[in-house]
PDB file of N, CA, C and O in Angstrom:
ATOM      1  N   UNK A   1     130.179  86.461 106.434  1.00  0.00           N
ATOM      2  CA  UNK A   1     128.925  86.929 105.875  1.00  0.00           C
ATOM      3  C   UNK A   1     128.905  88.452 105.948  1.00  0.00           C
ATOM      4  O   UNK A   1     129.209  89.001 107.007  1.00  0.00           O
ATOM      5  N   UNK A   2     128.552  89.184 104.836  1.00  0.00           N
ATOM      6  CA  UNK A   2     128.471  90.283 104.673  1.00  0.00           C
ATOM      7  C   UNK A   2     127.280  90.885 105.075  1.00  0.00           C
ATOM      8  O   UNK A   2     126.256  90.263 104.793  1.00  0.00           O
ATOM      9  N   UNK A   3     127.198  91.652 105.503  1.00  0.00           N
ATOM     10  CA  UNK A   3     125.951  92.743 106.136  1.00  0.00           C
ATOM     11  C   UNK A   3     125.233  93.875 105.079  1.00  0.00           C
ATOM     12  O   UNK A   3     125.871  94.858 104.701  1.00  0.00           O
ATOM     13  N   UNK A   4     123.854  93.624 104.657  1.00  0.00           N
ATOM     14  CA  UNK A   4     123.747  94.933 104.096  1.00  0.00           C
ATOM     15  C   UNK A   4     122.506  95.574 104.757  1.00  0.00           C
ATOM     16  O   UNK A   4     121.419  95.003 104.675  1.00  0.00           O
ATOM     17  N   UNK A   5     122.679  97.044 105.573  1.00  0.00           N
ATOM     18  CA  UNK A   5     121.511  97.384 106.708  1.00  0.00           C
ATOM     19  C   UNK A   5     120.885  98.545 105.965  1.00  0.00           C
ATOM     20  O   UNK A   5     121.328  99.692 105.912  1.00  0.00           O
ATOM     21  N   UNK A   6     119.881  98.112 105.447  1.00  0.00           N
ATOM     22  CA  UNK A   6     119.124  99.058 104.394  1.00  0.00           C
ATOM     23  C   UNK A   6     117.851  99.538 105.091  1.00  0.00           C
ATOM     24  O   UNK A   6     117.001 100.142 104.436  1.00  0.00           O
ATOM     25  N   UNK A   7     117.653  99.245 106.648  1.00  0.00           N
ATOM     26  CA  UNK A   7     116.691  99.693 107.036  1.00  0.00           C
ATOM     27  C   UNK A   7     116.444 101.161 107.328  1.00  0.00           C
ATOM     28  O   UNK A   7     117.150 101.750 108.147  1.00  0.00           O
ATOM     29  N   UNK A   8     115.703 101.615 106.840  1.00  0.00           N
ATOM     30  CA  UNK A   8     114.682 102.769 106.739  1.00  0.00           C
ATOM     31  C   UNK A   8     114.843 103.595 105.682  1.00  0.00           C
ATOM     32  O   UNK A   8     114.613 104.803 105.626  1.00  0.00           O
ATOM     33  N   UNK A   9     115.255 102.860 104.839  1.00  0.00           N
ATOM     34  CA  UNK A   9     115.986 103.121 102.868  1.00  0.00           C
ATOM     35  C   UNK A   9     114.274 102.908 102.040  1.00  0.00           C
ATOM     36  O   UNK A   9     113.500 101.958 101.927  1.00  0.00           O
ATOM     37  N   UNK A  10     114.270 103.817 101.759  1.00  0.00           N
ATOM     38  CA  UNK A  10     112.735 103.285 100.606  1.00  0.00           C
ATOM     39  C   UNK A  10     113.151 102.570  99.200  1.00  0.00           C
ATOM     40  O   UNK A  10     114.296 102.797  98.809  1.00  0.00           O
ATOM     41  N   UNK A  11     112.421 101.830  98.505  1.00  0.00           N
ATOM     42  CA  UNK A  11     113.328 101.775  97.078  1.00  0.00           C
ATOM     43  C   UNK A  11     113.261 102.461  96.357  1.00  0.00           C
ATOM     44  O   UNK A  11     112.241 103.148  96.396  1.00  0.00           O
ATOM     45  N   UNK A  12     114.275 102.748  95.223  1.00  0.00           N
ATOM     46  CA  UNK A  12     114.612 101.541  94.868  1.00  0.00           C
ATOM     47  C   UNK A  12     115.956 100.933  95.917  1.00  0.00           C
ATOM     48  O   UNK A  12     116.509  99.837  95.832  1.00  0.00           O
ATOM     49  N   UNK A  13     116.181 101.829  96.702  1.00  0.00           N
ATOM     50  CA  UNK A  13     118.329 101.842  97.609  1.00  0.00           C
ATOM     51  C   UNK A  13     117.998 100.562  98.041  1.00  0.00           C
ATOM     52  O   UNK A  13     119.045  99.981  97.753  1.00  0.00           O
ATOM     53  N   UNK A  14     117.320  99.768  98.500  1.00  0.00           N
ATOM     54  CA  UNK A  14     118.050  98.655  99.129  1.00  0.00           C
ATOM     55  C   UNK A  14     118.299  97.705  98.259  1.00  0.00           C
ATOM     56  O   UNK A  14     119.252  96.928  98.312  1.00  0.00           O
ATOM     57  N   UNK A  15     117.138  97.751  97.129  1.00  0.00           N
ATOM     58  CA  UNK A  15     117.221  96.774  95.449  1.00  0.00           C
ATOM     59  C   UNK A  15     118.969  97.391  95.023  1.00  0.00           C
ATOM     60  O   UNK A  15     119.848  96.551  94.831  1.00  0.00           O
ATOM     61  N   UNK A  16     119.237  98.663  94.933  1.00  0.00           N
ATOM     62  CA  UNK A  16     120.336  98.717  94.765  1.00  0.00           C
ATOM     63  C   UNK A  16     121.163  98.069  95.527  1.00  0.00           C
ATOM     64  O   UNK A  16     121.489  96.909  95.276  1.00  0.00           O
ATOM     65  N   UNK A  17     121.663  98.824  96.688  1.00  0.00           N
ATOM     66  CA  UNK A  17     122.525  98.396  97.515  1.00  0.00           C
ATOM     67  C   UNK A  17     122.873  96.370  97.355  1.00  0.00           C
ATOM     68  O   UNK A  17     123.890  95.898  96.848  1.00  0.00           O
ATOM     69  N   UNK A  18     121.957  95.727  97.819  1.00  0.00           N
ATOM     70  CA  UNK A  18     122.178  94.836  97.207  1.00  0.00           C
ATOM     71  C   UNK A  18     122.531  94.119  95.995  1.00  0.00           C
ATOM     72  O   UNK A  18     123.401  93.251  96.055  1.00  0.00           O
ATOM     73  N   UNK A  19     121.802  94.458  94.627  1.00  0.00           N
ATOM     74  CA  UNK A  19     122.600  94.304  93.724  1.00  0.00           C
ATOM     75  C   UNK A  19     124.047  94.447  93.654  1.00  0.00           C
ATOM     76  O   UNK A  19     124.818  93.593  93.215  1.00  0.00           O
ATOM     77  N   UNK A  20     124.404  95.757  94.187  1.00  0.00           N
ATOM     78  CA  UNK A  20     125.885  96.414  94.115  1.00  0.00           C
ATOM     79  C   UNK A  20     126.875  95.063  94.871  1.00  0.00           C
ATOM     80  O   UNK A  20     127.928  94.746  94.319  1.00  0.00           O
ATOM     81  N   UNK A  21     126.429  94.359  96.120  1.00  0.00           N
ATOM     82  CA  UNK A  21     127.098  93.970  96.903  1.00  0.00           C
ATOM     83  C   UNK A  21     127.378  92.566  96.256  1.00  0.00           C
ATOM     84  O   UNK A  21     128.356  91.836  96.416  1.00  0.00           O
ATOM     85  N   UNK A  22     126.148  92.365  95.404  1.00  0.00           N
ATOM     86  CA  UNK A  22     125.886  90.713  94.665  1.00  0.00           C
ATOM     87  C   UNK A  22     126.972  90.405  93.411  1.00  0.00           C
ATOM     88  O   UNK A  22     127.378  89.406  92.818  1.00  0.00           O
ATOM     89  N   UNK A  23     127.180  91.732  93.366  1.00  0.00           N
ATOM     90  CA  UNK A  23     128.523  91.826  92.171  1.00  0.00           C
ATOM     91  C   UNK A  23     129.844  92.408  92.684  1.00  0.00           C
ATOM     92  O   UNK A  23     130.874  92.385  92.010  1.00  0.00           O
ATOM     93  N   UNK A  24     129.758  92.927  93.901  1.00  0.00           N
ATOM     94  CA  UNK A  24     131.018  93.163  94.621  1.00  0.00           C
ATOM     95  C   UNK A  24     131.745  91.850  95.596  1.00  0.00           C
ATOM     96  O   UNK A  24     132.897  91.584  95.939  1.00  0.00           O
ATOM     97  N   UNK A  25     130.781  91.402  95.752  1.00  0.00           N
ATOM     98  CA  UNK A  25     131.441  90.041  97.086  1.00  0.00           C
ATOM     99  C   UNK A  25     130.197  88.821  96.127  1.00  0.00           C
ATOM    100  O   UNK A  25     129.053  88.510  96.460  1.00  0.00           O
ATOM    101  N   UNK A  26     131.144  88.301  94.686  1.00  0.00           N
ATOM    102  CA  UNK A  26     130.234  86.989  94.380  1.00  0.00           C
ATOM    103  C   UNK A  26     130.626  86.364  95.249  1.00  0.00           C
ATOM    104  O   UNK A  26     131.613  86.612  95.942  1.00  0.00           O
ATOM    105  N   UNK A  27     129.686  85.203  95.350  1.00  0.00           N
ATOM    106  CA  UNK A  27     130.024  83.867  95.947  1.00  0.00           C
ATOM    107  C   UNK A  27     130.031  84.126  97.752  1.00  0.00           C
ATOM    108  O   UNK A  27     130.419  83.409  98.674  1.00  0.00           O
ATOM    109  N   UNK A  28     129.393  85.531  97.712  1.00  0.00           N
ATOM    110  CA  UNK A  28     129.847  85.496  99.764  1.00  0.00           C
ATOM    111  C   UNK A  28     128.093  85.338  99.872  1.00  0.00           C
ATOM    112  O   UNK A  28     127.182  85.404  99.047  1.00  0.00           O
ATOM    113  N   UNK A  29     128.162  85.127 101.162  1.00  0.00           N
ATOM    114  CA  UNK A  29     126.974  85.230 101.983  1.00  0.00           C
ATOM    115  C   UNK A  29     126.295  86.450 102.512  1.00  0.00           C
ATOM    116  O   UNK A  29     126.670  87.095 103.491  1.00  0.00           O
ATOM    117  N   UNK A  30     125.609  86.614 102.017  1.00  0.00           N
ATOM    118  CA  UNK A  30     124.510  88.279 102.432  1.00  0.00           C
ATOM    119  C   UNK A  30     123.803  88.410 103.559  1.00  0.00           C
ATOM    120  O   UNK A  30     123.274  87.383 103.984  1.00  0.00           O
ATOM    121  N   UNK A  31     123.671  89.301 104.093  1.00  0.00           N
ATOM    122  CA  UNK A  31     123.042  88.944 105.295  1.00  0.00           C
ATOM    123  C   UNK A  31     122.186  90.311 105.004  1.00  0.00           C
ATOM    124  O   UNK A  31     123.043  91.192 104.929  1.00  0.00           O
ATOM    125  N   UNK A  32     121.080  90.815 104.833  1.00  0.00           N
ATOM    126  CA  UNK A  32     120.301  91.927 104.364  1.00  0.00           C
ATOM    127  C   UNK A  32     119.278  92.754 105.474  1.00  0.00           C
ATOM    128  O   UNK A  32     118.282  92.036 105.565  1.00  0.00           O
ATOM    129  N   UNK A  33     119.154  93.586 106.083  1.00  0.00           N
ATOM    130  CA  UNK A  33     118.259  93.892 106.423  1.00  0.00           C
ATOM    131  C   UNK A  33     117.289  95.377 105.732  1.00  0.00           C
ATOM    132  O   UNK A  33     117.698  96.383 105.152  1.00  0.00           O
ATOM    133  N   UNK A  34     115.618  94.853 106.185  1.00  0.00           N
ATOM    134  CA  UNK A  34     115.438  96.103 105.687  1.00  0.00           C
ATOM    135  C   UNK A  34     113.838  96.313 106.587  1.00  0.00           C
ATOM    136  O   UNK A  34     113.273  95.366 107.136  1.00  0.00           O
ATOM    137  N   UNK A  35     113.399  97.486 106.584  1.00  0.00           N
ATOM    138  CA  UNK A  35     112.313  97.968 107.567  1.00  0.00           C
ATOM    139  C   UNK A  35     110.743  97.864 106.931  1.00  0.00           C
ATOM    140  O   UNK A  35     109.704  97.872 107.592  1.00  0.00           O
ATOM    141  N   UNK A  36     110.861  97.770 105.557  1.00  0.00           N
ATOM    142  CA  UNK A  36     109.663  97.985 104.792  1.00  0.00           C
ATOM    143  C   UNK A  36     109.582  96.370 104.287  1.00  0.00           C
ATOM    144  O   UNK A  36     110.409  95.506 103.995  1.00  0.00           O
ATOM    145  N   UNK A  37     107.597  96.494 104.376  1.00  0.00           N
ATOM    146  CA  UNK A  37     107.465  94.582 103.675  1.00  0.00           C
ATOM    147  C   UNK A  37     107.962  94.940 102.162  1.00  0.00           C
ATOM    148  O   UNK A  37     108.878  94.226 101.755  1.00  0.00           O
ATOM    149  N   UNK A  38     107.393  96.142 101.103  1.00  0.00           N
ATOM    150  CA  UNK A  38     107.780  95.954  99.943  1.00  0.00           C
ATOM    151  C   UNK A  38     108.853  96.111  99.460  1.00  0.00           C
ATOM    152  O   UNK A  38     109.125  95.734  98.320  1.00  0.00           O
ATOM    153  N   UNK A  39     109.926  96.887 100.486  1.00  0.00           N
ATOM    154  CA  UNK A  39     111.424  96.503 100.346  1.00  0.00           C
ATOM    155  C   UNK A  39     111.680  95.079 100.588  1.00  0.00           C
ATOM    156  O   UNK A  39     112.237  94.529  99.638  1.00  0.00           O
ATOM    157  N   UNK A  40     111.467  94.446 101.444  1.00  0.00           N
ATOM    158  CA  UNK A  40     111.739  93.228 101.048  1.00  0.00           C
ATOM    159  C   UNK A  40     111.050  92.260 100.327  1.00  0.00           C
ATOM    160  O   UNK A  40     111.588  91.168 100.510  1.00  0.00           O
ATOM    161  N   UNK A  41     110.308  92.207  99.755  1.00  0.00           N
ATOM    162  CA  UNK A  41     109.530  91.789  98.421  1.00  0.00           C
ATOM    163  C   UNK A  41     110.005  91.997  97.285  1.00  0.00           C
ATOM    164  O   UNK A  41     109.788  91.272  96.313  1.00  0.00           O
ATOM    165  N   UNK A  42     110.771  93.104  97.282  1.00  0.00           N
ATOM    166  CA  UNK A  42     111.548  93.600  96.041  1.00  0.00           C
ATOM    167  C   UNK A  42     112.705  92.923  95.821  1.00  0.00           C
ATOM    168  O   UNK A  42     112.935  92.514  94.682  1.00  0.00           O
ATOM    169  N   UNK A  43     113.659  92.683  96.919  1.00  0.00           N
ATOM    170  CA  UNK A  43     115.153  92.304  97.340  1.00  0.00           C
ATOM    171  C   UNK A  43     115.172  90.690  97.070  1.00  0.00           C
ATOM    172  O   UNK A  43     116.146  90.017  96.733  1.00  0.00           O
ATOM    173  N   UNK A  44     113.663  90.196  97.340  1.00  0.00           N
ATOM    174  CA  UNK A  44     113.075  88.950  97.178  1.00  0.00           C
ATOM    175  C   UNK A  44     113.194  88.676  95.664  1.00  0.00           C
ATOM    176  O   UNK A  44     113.737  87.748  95.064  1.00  0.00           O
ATOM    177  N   UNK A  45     112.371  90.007  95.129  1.00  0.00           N
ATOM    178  CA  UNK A  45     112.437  89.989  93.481  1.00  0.00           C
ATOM    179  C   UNK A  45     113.592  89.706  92.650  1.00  0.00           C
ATOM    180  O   UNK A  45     113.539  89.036  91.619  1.00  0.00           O
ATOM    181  N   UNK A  46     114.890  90.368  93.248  1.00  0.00           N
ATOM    182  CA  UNK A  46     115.945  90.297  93.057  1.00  0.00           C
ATOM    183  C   UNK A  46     116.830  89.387  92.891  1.00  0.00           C
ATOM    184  O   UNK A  46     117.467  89.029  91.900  1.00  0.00           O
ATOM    185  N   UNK A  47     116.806  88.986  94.159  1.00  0.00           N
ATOM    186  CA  UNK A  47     117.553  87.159  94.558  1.00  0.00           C
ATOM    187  C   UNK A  47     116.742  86.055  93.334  1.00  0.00           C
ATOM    188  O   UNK A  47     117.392  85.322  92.589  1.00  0.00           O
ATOM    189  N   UNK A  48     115.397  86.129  93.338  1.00  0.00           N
ATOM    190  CA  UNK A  48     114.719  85.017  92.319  1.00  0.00           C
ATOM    191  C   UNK A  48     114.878  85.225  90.753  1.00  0.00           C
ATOM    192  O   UNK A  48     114.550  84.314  89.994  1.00  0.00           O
ATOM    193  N   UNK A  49     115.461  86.613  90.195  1.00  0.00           N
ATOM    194  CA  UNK A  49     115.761  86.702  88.955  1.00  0.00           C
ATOM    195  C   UNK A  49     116.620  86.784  88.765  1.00  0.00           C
ATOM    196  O   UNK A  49     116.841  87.109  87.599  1.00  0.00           O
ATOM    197  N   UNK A  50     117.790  86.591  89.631  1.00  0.00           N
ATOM    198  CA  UNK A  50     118.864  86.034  89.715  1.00  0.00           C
ATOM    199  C   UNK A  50     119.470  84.773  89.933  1.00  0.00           C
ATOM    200  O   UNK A  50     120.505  84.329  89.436  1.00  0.00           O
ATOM    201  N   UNK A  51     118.466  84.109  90.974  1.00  0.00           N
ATOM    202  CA  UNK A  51     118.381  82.374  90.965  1.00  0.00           C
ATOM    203  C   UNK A  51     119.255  82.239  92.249  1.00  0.00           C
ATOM    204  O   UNK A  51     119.900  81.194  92.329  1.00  0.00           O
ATOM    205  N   UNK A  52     119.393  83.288  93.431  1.00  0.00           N
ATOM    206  CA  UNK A  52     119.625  83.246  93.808  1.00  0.00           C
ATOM    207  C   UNK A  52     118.819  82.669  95.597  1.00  0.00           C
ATOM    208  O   UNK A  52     117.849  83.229  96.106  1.00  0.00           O
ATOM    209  N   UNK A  53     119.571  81.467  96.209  1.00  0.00           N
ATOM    210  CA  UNK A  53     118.972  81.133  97.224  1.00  0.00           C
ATOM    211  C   UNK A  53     119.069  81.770  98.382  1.00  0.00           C
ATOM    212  O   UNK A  53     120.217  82.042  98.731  1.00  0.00           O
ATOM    213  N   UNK A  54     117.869  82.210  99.347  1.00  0.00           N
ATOM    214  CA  UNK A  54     117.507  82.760 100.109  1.00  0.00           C
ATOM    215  C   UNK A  54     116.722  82.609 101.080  1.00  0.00           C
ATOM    216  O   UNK A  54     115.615  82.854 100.600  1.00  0.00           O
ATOM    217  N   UNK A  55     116.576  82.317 102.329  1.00  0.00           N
ATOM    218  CA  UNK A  55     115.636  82.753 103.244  1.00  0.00           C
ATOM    219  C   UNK A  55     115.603  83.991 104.073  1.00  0.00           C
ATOM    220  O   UNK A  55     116.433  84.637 104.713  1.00  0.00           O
ATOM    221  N   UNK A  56     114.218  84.082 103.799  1.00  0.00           N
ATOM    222  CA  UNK A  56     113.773  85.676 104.977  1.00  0.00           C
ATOM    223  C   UNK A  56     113.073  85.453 105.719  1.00  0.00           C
ATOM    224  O   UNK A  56     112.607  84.347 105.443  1.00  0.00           O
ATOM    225  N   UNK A  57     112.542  85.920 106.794  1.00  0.00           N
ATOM    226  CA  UNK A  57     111.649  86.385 107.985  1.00  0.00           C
ATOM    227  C   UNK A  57     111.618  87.855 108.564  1.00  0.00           C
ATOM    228  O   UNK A  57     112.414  88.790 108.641  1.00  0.00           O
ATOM    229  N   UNK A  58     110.464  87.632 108.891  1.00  0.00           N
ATOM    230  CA  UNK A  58     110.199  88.812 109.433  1.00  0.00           C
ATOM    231  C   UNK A  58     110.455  88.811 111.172  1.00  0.00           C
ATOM    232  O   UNK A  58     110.048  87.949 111.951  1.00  0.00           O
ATOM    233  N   UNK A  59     111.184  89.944 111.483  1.00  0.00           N
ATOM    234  CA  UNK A  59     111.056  90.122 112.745  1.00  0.00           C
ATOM    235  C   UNK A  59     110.473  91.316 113.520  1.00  0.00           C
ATOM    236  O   UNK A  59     109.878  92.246 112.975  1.00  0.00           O
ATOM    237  N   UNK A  60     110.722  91.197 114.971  1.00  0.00           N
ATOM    238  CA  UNK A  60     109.788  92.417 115.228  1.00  0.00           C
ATOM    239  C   UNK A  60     109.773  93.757 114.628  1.00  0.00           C
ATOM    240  O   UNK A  60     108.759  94.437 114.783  1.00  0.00           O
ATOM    241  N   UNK A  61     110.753  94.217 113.974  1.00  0.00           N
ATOM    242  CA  UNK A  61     111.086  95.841 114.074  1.00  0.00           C
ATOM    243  C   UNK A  61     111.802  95.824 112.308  1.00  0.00           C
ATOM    244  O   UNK A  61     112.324  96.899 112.012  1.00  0.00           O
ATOM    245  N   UNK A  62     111.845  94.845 111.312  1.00  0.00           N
ATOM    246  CA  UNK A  62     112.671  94.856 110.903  1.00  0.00           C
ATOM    247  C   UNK A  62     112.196  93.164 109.691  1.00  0.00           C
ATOM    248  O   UNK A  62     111.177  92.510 109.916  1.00  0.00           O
ATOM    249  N   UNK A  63     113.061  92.850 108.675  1.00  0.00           N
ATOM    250  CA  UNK A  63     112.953  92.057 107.889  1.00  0.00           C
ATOM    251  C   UNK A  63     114.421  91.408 107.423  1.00  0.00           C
ATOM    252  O   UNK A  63     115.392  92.078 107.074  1.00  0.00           O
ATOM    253  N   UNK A  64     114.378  90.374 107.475  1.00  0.00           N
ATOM    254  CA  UNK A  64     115.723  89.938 107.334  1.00  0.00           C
ATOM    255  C   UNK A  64     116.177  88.879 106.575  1.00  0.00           C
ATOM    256  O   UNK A  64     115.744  87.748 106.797  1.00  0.00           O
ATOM    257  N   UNK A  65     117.215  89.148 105.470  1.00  0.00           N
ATOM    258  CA  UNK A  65     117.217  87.973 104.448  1.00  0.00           C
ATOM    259  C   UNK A  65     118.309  87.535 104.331  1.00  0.00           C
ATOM    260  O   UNK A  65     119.163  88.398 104.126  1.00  0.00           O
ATOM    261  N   UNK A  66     118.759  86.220 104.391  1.00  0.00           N
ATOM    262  CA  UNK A  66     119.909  85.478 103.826  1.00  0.00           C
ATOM    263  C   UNK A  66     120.034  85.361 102.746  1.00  0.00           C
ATOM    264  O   UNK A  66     119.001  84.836 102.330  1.00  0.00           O
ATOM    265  N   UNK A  67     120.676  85.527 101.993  1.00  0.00           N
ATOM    266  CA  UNK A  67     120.808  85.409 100.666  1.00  0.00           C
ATOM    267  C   UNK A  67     122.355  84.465 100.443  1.00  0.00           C
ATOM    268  O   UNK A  67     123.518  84.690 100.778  1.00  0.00           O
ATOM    269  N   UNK A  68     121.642  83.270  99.672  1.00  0.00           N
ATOM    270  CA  UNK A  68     123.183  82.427  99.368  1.00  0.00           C
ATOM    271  C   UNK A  68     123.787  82.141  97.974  1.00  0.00           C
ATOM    272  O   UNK A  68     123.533  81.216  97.202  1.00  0.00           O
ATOM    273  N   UNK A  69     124.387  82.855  97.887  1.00  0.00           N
ATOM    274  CA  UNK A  69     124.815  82.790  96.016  1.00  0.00           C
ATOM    275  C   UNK A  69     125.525  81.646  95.633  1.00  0.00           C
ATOM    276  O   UNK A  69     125.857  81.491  94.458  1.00  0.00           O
TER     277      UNK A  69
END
């Protein structure tokens, strides 16, 4: 599983960064983090207009998404 640590990135960089990684490593497992709720709302945006499956949670310091292509 690949790592992408986008925390304390405003967007659009973590919508990027991820995209970039979703077409660099198809078919791998994402592992995403990011510090902001509407960064991850966005990354959320991302994965679903892509059709891509995902769970997130929030943790203490931080937001964190699986993403499974």
């Amino acid at each position: 599983m690949r790592e992408i640590d986008a925390r304390g990135l405003s967007c659009p960089e973590p919508v990027m960064q991820v995209n970039m990684a979703l077409k660099a490593f198809p078919g791998e497992e994402l592992k995403i983090l990011v510090s902001e709720a509407h960064s991850y709302h966005n990354v959320e945006d991302l994965l679903k207009d892509k059709k891509i499956a995902y769970e997130g949670k929030e943790l203490e310091e931080h937001y964190e998404i699986i993403a499974r292509p």
